[in-house]
N, C-alpha and C positions, 0 to 999 in steps of 0.2 A: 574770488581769487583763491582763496586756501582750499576750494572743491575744485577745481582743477588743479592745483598742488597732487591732493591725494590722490586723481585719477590718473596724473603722470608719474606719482610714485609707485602706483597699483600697477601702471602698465612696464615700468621698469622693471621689476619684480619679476612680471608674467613673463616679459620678453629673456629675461637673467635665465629662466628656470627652464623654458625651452633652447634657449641655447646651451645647458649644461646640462640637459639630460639626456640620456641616451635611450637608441633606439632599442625596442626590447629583445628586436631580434640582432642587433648588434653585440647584447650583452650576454644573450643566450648560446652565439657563437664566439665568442669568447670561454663561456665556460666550458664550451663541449672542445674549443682549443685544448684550454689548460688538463684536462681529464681525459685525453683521446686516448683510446686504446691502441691504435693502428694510425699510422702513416698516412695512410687512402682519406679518414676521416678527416685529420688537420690538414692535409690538404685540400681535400674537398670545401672545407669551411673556410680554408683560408681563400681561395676563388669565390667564395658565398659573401665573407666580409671587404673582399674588395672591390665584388660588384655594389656592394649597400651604401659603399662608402665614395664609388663615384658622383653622385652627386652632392655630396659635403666635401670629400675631404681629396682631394686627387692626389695629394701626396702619401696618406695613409692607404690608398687605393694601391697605389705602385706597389706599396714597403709589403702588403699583405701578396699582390701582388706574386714581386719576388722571393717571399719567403715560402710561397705554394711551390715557387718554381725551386727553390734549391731543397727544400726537403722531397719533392715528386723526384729531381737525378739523385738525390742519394739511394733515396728506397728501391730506384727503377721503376717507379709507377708512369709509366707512358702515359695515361690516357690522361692523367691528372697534370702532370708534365703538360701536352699539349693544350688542357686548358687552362693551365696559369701562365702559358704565352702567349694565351687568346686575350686574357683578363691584362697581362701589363698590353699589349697593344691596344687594348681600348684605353686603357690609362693615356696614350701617347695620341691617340684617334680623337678624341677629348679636349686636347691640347692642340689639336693641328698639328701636331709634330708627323707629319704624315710619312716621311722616308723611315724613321724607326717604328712605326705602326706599322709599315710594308716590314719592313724586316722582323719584327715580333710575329705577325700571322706568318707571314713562310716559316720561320720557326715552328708556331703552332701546324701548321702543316705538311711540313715532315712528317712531323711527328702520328699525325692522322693519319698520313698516307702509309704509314711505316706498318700500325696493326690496322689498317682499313679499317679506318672509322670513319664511314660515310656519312653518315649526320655531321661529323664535324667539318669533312672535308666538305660539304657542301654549303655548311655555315662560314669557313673561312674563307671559300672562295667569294659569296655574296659582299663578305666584311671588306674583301681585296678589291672588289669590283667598286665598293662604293667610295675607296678612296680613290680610285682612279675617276671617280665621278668628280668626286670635289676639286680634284686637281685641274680637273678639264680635258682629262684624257679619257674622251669619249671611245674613242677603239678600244681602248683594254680595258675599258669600265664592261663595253659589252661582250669583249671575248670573256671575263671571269662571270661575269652573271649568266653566260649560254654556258660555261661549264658548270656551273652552281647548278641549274635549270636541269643539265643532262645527269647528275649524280643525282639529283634530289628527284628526276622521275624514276631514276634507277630503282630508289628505296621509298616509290610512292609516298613521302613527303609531302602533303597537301600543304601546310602552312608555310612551305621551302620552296613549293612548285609555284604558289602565290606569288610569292613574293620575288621569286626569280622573276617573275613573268611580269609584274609590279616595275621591278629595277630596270629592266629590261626598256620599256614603256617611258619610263624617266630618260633614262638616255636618250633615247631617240628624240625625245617631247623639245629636246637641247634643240636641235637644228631642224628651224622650217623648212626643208628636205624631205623628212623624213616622219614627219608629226603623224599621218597617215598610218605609217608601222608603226608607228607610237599608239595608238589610237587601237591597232590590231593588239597590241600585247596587250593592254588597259581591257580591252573585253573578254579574252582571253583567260587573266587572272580574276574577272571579275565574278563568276560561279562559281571558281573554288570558295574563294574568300563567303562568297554566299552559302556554299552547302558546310564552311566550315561555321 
């Protein structure tokens, strides 16, 4: 009885010390927060601590979040702008809040579209395509994954042209209809994914 005492006081302890430590790379962008020389960095970091924190904390996800997003419109930093509106919609995509995750990526995508940044714009269209997957809006799941698919061969994208071609393949896989063209995009992405 008392050695199982100590092995559940042992384990109360361990479990205490992992829930209130933190991640190292959480704490290292904090420090490069507090010490930033330029705008671009804390923002950049702040997109870095809100992606680390989606799987703990989604509300600390948001706040980091939106604070990417309001210091990127002060500075005018676009590109950092459109990823901390990429970073709160996944905050929202997370949650199934799925109409304000549509509306964060189009945000985010203005914004892409505004300096042509292709990578992104073919990142937010896939990110657009798969809420319309989860919704069950199989049409416009695969009009944004064929446009994701068309920007992403634009800029030879192999791990974007994958997975266009992957999303694509999901969709269809939805209605025995269609499993056949499902089955085409599935071998299709399946060499990239290989040579990659």
């Amino acid at each position: 009885m008392k050695g199982s005492r100590i092995v559940i006081a042992f384990l109360m302890i361990f479990l205490a010390t992992i829930a209130w430590s933190q991640d190292p790379k959480i704490d290292s962008l904090k420090k490069v927060i507090s010490n930033s020389p330029t705008d671009s960095v804390t923002v950049n970091s702040l997109i870095e601590l809100s992606r680390l924190y989606l799987p703990i904390d989604l509300n600390k996800a948001l706040a980091h979040g939106n604070q990417a997003r309001t210091i990127a419109e002060k500075a005018g930093f676009q590109k950092g702008l459109g990823y901390a509106y990429k970073a709160i919609a996944i905050v929202y995509y997370s949650q199934s809040n799925y109409p304000e995750a549509l509306v964060q990526f189009q945000n985010s995508l203005d914004i892409f579209e505004s300096i042509s940044l292709k990578t992104g714009i073919a990142n937010i269209l896939s990110n657009m395509g798969a809420i319309y997957y989860n919704t069950g809006d199989d049409t416009r799941a695969i009009e944004y994954h064929l446009k994701s698919l068309k920007v992403s061969e634009e800029i030879n994208d192999k791990m974007r042209i994958g997975t266009s071609l992957n999303n694509i393949g999901s969709v269809y896989n939805n209605n025995p209809k269609t499993v056949d063209k499902s089955l085409e995009y599935f071998l299709k992405a399946l060499p990239i994914f290989e040579e990659i």
